[in-house]
C-alpha positions as a Python dict, from the first residue, in 0.01 Angstrom:
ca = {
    (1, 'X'): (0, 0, 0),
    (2, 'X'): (13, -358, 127),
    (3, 'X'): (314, -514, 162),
    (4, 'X'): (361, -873, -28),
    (5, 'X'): (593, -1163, 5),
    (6, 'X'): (821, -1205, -279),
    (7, 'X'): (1162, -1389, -351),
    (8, 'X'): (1429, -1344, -587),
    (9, 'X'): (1726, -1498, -756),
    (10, 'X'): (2028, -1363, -931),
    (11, 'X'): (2322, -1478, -1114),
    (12, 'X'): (2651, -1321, -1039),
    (13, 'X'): (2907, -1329, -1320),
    (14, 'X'): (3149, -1649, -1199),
    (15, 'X'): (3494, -1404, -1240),
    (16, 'X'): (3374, -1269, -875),
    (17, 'X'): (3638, -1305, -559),
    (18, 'X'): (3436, -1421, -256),
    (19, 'X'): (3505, -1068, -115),
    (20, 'X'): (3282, -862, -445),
    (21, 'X'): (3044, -1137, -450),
    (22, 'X'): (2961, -1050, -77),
    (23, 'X'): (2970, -718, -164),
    (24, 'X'): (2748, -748, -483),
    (25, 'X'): (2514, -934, -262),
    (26, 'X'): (2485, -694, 30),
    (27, 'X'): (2438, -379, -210),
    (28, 'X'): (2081, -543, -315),
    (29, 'X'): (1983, -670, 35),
    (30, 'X'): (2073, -323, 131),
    (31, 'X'): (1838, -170, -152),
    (32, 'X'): (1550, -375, -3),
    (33, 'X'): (1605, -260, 366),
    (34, 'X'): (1656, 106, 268),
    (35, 'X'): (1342, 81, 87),
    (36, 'X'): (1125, -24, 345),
    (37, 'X'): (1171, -471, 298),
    (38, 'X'): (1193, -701, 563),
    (39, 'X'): (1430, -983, 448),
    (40, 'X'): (1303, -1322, 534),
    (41, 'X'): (1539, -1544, 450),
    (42, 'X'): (1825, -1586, 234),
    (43, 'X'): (2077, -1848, 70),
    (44, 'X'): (2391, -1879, -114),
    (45, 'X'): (2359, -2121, -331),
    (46, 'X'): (2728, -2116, -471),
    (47, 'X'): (2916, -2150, -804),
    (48, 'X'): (2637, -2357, -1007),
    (49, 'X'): (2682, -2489, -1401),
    (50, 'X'): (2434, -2293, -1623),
    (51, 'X'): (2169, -2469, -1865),
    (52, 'X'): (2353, -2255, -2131),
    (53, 'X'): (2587, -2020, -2132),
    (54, 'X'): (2531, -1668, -2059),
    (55, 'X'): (2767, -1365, -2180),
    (56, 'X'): (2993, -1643, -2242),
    (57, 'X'): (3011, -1788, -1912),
    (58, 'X'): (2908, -2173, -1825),
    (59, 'X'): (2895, -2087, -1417),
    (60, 'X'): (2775, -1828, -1218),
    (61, 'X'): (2710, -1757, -822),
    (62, 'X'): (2360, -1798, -716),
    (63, 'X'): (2199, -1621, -445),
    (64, 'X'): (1790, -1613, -358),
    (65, 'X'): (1666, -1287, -144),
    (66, 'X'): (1296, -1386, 59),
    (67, 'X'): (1137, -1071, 186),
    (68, 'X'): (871, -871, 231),
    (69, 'X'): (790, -527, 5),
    (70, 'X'): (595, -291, -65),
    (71, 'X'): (524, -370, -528),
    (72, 'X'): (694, -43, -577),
    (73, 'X'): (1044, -172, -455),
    (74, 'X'): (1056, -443, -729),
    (75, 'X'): (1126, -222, -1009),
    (76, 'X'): (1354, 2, -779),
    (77, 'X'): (1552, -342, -716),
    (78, 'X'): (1537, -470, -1103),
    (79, 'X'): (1632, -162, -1198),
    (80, 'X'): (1933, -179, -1000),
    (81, 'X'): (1988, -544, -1153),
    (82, 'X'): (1976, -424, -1521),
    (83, 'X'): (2271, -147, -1403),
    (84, 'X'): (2481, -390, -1249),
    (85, 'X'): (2728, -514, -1466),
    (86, 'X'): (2801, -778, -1231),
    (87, 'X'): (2435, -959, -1277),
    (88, 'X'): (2407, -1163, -1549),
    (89, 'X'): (2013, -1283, -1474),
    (90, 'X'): (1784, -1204, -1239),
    (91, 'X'): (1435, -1336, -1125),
    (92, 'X'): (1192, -1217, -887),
    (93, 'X'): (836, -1328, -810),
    (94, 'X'): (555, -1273, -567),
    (95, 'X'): (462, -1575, -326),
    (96, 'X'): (113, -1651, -254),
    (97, 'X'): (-16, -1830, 42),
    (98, 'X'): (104, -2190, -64),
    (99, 'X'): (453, -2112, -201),
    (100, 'X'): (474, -1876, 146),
    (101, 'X'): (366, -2199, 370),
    (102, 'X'): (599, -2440, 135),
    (103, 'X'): (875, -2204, 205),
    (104, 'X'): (860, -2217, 600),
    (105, 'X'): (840, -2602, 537),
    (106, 'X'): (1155, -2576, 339),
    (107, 'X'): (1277, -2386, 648),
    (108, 'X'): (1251, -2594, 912),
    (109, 'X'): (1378, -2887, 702),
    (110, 'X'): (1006, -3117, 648),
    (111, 'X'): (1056, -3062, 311),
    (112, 'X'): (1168, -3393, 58),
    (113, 'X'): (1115, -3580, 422),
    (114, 'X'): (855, -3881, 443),
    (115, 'X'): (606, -3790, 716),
    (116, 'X'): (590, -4077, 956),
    (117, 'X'): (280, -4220, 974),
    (118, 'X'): (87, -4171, 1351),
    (119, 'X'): (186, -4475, 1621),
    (120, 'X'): (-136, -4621, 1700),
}
């Protein structure tokens, strides 16, 4: 089997120390490394105000996994989601070649940047 490019986010209940939320996020990245992933890239993207509110809650802690599986792993991983008390939504998709190229972009920061026009 091939292995595809995918990314996903999750939303980690807001009651979270700093310490469980680390830990929370490391049990997942570890469930994609033990099952054959190569993480890409990953951010934090902190306590964030929900659209609406989930279980009750108006925040959570965001945190987007990019890597690289075999399709079997995603329903190891979102099964492991849908156990975890501690997620309150998850979302994972597969990249194709422009959201891949976009994403390396994003990287090195020539994203939302004007490209300066050629000296002539």
């Amino acid at each position: 089997m091939s292995q595809k490019q995918y990314e996903t986010v999750f939303i980690l209940t807001p009651v979270l120390s700093d310490v469980q939320t680390k830990d929370a996020v490391d049990k997942f990245k570890k469930i994609l490394t033990d099952n054959g992933s190569e993480l890409i890239h990953e951010e934090s993207w902190g306590l964030k105000k929900l659209a609406y509110p989930i279980q009750g809650k108006g925040t959570g802690f965001y945190h987007l996994v990019e890597f690289t599986a075999n399709p079997d792993v995603i329903a190891t991983l979102e099964t492991e989601y849908r156990r975890d008390e501690r997620v309150m939504r998850f979302l994972t998709i597969a990249l194709d070649k422009h959201a891949i190229a976009y994403n390396e972009r994003k990287r090195k920061g020539l994203v939302g940047k004007k490209q300066e026009a050629p000296a002539e």
